[in-house]
MARPAMI-5634 format. One record per residue (C-alpha): x, y, z; residue in three letters; residue number from 1. Coordinates in pm, 1 decimal. Layout:
N
<tido <X, Y, Z>, ALA, NUM> ...
END
This chain:
154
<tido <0.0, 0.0, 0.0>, UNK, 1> <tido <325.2, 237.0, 67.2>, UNK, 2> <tido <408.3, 209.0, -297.4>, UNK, 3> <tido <53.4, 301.0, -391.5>, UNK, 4> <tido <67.7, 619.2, -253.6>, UNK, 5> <tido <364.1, 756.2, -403.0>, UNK, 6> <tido <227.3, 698.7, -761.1>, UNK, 7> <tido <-68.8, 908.8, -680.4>, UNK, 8> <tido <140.4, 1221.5, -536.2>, UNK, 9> <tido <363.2, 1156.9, -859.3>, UNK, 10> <tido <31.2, 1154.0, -1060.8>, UNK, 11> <tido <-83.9, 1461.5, -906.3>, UNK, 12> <tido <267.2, 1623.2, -910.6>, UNK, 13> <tido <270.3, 1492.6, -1319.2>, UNK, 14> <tido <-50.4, 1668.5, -1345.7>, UNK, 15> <tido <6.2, 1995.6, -1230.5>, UNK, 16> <tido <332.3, 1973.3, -1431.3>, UNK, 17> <tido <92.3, 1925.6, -1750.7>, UNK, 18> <tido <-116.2, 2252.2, -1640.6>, UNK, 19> <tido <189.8, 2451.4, -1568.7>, UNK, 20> <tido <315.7, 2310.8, -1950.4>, UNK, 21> <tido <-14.8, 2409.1, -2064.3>, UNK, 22> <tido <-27.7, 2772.3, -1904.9>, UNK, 23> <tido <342.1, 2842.2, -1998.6>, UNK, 24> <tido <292.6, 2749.2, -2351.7>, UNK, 25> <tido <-81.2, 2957.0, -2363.6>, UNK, 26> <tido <141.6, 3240.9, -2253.9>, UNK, 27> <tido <430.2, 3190.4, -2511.2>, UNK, 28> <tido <175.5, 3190.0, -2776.2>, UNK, 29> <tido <-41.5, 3499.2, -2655.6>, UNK, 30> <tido <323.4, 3712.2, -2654.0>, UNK, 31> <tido <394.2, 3626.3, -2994.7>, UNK, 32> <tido <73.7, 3672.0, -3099.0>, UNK, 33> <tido <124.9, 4047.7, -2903.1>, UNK, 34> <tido <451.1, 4140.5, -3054.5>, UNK, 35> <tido <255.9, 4046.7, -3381.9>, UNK, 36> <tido <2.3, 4246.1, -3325.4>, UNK, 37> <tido <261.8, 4542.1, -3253.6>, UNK, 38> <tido <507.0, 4467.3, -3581.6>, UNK, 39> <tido <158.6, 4485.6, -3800.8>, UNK, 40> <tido <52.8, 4826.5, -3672.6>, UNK, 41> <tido <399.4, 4947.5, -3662.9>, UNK, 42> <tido <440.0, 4873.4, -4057.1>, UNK, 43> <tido <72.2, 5000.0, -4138.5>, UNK, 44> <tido <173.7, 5303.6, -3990.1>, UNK, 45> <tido <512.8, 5389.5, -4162.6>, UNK, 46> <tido <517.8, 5496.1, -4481.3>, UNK, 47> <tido <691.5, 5180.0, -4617.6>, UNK, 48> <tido <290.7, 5051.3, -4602.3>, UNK, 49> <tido <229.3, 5288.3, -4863.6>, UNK, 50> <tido <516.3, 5171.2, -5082.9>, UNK, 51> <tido <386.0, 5068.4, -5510.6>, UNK, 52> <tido <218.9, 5233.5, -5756.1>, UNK, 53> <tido <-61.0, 5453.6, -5728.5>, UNK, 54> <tido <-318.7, 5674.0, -5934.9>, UNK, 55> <tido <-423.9, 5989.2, -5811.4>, UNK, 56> <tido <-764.1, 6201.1, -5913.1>, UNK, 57> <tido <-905.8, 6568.9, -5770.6>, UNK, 58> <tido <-1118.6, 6815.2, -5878.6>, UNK, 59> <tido <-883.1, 7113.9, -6012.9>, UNK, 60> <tido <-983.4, 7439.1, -5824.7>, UNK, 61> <tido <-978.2, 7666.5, -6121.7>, UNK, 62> <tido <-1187.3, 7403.8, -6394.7>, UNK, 63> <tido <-1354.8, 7211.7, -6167.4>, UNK, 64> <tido <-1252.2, 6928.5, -6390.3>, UNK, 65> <tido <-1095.5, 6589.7, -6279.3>, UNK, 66> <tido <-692.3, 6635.5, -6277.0>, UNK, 67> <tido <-477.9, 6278.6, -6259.8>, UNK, 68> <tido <-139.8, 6168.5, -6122.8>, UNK, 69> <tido <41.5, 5905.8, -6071.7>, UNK, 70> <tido <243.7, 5837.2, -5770.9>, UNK, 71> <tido <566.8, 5602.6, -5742.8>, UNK, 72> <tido <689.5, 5519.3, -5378.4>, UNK, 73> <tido <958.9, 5321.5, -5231.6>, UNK, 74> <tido <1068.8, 5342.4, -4863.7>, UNK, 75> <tido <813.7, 5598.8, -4815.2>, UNK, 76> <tido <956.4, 5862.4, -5114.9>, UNK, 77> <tido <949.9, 5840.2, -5453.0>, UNK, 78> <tido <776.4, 6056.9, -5749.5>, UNK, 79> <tido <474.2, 6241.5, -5818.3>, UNK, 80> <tido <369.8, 6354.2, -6179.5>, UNK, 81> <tido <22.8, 6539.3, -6227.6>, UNK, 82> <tido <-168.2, 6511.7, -6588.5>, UNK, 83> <tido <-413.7, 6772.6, -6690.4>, UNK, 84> <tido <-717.2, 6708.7, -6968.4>, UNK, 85> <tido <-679.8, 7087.1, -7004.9>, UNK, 86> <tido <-504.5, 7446.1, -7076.4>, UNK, 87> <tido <-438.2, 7438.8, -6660.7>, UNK, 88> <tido <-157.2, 7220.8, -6685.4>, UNK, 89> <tido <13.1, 7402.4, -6972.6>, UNK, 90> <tido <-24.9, 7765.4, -6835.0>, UNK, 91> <tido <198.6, 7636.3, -6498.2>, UNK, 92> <tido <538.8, 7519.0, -6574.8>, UNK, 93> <tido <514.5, 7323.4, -6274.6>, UNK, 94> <tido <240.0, 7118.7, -6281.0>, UNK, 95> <tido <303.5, 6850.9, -6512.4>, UNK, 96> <tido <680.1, 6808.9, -6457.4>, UNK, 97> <tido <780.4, 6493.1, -6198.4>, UNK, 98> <tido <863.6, 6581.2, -5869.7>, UNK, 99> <tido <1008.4, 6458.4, -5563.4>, UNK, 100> <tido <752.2, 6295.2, -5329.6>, UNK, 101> <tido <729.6, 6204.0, -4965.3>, UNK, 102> <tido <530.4, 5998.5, -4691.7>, UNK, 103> <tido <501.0, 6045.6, -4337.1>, UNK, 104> <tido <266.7, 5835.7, -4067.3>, UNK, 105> <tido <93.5, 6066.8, -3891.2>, UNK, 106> <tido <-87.2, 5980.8, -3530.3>, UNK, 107> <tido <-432.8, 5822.6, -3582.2>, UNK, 108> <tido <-318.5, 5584.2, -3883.0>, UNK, 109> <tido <-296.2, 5967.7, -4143.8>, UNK, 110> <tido <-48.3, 6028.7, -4319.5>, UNK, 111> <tido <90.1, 6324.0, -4488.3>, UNK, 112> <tido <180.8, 6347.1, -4871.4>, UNK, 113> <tido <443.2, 6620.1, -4929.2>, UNK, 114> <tido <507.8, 6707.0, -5353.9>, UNK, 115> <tido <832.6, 6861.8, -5314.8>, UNK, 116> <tido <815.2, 7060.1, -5643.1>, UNK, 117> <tido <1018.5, 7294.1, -5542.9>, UNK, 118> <tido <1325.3, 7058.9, -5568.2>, UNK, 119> <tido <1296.2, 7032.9, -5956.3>, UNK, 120> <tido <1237.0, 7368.2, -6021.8>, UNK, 121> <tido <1277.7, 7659.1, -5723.5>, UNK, 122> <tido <1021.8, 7892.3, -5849.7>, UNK, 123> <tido <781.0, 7572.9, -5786.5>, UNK, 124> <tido <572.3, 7545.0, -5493.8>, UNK, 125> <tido <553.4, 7256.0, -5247.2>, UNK, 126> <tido <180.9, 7099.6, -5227.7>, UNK, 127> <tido <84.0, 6878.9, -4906.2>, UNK, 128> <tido <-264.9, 6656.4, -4871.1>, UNK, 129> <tido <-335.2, 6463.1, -4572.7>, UNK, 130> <tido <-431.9, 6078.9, -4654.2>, UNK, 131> <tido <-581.6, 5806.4, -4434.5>, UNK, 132> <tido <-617.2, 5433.7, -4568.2>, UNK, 133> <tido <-919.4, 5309.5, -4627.9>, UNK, 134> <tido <-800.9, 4956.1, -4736.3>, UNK, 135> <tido <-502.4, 4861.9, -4858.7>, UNK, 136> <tido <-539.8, 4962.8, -5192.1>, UNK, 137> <tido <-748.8, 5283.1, -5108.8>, UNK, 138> <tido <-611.4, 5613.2, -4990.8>, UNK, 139> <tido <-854.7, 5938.5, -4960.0>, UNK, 140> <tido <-795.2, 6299.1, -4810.3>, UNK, 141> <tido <-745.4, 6653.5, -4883.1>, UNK, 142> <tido <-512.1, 6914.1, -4995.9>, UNK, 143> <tido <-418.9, 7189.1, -4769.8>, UNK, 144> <tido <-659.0, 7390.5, -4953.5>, UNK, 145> <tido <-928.5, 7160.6, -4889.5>, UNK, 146> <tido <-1002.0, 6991.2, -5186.5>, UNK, 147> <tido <-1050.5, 6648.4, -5188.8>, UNK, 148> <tido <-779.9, 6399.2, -5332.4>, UNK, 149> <tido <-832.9, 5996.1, -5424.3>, UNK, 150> <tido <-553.0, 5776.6, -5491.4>, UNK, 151> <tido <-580.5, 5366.6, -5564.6>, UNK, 152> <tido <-263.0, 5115.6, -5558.6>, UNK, 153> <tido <-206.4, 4988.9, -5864.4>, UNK, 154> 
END
């Protein structure tokens, strides 16, 4: 009967061993699932997230009518170049010509979009919009001057 009862205390002891196992492992896994968590809304919020290929349309604020561009970004810089259906592109040196372009995260998942024209040409003027993805092929916002600006990854 003395043997007996060692078996059940190392039963016990084995069992408790298996829930400690159990808990440690349940802990390991909700960590990594954490840092996860963290290294996905660190990347959607730099501008690297941004990175590709993307088409750009806004109402012009002279015409009214629908002015494109298309915008090239790696590492969160890269090129913009504007196209314009009408005379408004062709009376401003500066609009059609490609320019430098930059990304920034801002807080609450924005960003802002900086078209630094005035490093091709000095007598250009800088333009900045502030973006927020939609989805990751979707970004939407405004120009400083309030108009509104669309742009889908290509």
């Amino acid at each position: 009967m003395q043997a007996a009862r060692p078996a059940r205390i190392v039963g016990l002891a084995g069992g408790a061993r298996q829930k400690e196992s159990v808990m440690r492992n349940t802990i390991i896994v909700a960590a990594a699932l954490a840092a996860f968590a963290a290294c996905t809304i660190a990347t959607a919020q730099d501008g690297k997230a941004l990175d590709g290929r993307w088409t750009a349309q806004w109402p012009t604020k002279q015409s009214g009518q629908t002015a494109n561009a298309e915008m090239n970004l790696r590492d969160s810089s890269g090129t913009w170049r504007a196209m314009f259906a009408h005379s408004e592109g062709r009376m401003n040196v500066c609009l059609e010509k490609e320019h430098p372009a930059t990304v920034k995260p801002l807080p609450g998942g924005r960003y802002r979009l900086a078209v630094e024209a005035s490093k091709t040409m000095p007598s250009c003027q800088n333009v900045y919009a502030t973006l927020e993805l939609v989805d990751p092929t979707h970004l939407v916002g405004k120009w400083d001057n309030g108009q509104e600006l669309k742009l889908v990854r290509k």
